[in-house]
C-alpha positions as a LaTeX table, in Angstrom:
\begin{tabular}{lrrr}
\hline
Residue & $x$ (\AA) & $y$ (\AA) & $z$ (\AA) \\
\hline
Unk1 & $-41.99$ & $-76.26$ & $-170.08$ \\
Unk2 & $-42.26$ & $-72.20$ & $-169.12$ \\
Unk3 & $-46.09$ & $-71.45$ & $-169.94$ \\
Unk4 & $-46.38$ & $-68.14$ & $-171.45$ \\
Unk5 & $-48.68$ & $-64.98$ & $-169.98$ \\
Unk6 & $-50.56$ & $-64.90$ & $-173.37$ \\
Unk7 & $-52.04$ & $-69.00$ & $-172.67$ \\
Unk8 & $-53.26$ & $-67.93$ & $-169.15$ \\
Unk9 & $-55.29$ & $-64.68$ & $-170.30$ \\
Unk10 & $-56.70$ & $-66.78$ & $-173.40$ \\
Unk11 & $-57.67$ & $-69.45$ & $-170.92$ \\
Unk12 & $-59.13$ & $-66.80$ & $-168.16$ \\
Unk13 & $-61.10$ & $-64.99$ & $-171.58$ \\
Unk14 & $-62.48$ & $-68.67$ & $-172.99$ \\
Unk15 & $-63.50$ & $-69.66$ & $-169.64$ \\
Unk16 & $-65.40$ & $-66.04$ & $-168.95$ \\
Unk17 & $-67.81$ & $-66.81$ & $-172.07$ \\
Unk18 & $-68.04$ & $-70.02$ & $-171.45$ \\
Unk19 & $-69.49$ & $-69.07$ & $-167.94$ \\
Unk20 & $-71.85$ & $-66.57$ & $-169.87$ \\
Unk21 & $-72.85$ & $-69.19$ & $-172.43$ \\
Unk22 & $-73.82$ & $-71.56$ & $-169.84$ \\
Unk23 & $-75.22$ & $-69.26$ & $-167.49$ \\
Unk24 & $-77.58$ & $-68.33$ & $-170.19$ \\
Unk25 & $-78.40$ & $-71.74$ & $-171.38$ \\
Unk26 & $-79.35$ & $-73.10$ & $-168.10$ \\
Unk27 & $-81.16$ & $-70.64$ & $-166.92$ \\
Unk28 & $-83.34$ & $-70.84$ & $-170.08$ \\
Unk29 & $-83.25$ & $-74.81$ & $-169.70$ \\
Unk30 & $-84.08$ & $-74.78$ & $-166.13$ \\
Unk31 & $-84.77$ & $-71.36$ & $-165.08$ \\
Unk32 & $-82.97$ & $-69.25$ & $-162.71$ \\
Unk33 & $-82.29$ & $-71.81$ & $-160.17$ \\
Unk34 & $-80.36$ & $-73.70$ & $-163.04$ \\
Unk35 & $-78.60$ & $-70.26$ & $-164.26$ \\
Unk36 & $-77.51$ & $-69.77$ & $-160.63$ \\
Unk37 & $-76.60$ & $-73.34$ & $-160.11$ \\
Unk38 & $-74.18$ & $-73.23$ & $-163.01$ \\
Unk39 & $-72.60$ & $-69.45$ & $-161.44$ \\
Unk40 & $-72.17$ & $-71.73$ & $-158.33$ \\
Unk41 & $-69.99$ & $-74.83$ & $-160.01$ \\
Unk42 & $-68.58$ & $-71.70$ & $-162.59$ \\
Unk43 & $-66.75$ & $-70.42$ & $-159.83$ \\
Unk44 & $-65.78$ & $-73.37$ & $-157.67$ \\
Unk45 & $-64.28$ & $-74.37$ & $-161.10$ \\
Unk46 & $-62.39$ & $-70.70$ & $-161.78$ \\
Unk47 & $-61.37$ & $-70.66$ & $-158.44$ \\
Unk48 & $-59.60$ & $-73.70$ & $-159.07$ \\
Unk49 & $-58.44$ & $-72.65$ & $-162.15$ \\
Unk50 & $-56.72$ & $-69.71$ & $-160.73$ \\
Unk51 & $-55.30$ & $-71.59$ & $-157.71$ \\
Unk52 & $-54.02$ & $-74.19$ & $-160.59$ \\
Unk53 & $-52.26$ & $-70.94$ & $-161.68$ \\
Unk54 & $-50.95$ & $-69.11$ & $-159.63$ \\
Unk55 & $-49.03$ & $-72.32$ & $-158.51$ \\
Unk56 & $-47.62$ & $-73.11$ & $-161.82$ \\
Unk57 & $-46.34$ & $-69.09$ & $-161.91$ \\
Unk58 & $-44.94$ & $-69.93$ & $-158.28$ \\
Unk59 & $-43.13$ & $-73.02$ & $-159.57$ \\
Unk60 & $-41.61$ & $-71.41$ & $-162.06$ \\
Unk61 & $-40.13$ & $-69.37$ & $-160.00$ \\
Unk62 & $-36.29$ & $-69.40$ & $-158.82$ \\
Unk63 & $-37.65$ & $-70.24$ & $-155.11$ \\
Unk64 & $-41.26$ & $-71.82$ & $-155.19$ \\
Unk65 & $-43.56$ & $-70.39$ & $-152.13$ \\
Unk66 & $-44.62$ & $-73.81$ & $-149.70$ \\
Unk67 & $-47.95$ & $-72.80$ & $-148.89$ \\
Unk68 & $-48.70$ & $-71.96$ & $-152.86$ \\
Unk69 & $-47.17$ & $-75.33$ & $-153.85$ \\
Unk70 & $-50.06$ & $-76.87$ & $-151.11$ \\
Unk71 & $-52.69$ & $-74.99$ & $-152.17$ \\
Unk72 & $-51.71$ & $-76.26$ & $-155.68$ \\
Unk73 & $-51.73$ & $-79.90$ & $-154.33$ \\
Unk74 & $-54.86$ & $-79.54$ & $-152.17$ \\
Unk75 & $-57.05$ & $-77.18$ & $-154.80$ \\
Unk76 & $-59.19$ & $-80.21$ & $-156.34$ \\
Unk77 & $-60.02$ & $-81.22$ & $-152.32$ \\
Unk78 & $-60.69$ & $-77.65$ & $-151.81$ \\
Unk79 & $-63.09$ & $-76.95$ & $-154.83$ \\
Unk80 & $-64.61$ & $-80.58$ & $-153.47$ \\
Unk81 & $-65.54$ & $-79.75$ & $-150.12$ \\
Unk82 & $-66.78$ & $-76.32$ & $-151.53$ \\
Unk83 & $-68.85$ & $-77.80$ & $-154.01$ \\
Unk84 & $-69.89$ & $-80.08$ & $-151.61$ \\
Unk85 & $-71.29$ & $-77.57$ & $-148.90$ \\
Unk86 & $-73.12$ & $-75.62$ & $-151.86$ \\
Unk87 & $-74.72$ & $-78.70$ & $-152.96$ \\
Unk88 & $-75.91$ & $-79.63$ & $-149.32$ \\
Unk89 & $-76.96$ & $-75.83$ & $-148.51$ \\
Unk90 & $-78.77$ & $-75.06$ & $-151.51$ \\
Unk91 & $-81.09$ & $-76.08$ & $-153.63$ \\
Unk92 & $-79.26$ & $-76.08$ & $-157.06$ \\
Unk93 & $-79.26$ & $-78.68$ & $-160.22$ \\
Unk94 & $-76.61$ & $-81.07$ & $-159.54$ \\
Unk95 & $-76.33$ & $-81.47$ & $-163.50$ \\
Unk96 & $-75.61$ & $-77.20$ & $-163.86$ \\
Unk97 & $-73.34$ & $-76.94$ & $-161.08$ \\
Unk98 & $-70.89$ & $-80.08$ & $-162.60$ \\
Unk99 & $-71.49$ & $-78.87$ & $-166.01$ \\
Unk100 & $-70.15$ & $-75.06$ & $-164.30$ \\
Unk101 & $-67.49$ & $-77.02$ & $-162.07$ \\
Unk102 & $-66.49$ & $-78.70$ & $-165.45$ \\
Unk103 & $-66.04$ & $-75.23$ & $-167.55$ \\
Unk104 & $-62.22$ & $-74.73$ & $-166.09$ \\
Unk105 & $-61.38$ & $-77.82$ & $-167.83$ \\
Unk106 & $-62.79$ & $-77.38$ & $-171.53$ \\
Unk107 & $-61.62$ & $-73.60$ & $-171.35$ \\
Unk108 & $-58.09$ & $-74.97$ & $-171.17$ \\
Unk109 & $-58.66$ & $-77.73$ & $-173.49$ \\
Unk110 & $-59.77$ & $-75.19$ & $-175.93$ \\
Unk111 & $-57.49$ & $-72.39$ & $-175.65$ \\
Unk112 & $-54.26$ & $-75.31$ & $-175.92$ \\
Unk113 & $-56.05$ & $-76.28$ & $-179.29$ \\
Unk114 & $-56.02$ & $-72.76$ & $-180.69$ \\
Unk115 & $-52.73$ & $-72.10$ & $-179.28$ \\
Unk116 & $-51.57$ & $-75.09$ & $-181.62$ \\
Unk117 & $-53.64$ & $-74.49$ & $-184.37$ \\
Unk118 & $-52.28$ & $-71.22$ & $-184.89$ \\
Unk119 & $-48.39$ & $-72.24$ & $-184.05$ \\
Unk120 & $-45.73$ & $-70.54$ & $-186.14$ \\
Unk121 & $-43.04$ & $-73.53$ & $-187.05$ \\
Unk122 & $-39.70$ & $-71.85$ & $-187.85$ \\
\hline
\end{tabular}
């Protein structure tokens, strides 16, 4: 399956206001330590998100990069141990910064739902 350029920028654009949308909801919830503990998980999660693809792009490739194909492997581990040494430096809402770290995933649930709702069958 060759993902197209169009899925990745509505994934990137769904996940940006999500990140606003939750930024602003925790930070009115919990005030601006929960606002910045959801930027914190937000970008653990985008950074995964863009590792996730810039390895599919790789893969699709006629010769697949090594190291990209790792990073692509090790990128949950990665956004783990980063998570983890925000979470032990900080002081931050555990429930904001999975609910941020969590954002990746419902941004490409969402845009893969619109993408088939609005499918053209020949």
């Amino acid at each position: 399956m060759v993902l197209d350029k169009k899925l990745f920028q509505r994934v990137f654009v769904v996940q940006a206001i999500l990140v606003v949308l939750g930024i602003a909801g925790f930070a009115l919830a919990r005030g601006k330590i929960g606002g910045l503990s959801y930027l914190a998980g937000a970008t653990v999660g985008t950074l995964s998100l863009w590792i996730l693809f810039r390895g599919v792009g790789m893969s699709q490739g006629d010769k697949a990069a090594p190291l990209a194909m790792v990073m692509m492997s090790l990128r949950l581990l990665i956004a783990g141990f980063v998570l983890y040494v925000i979470l032990r430096t900080y002081t931050v809402h555990t429930a904001a910064a999975a609910c941020g770290v969590l954002t990746h995933i419902v941004s490409i649930v969402l845009a893969t739902v619109y993408d088939n709702f609005n499918a053209r069958t020949p």
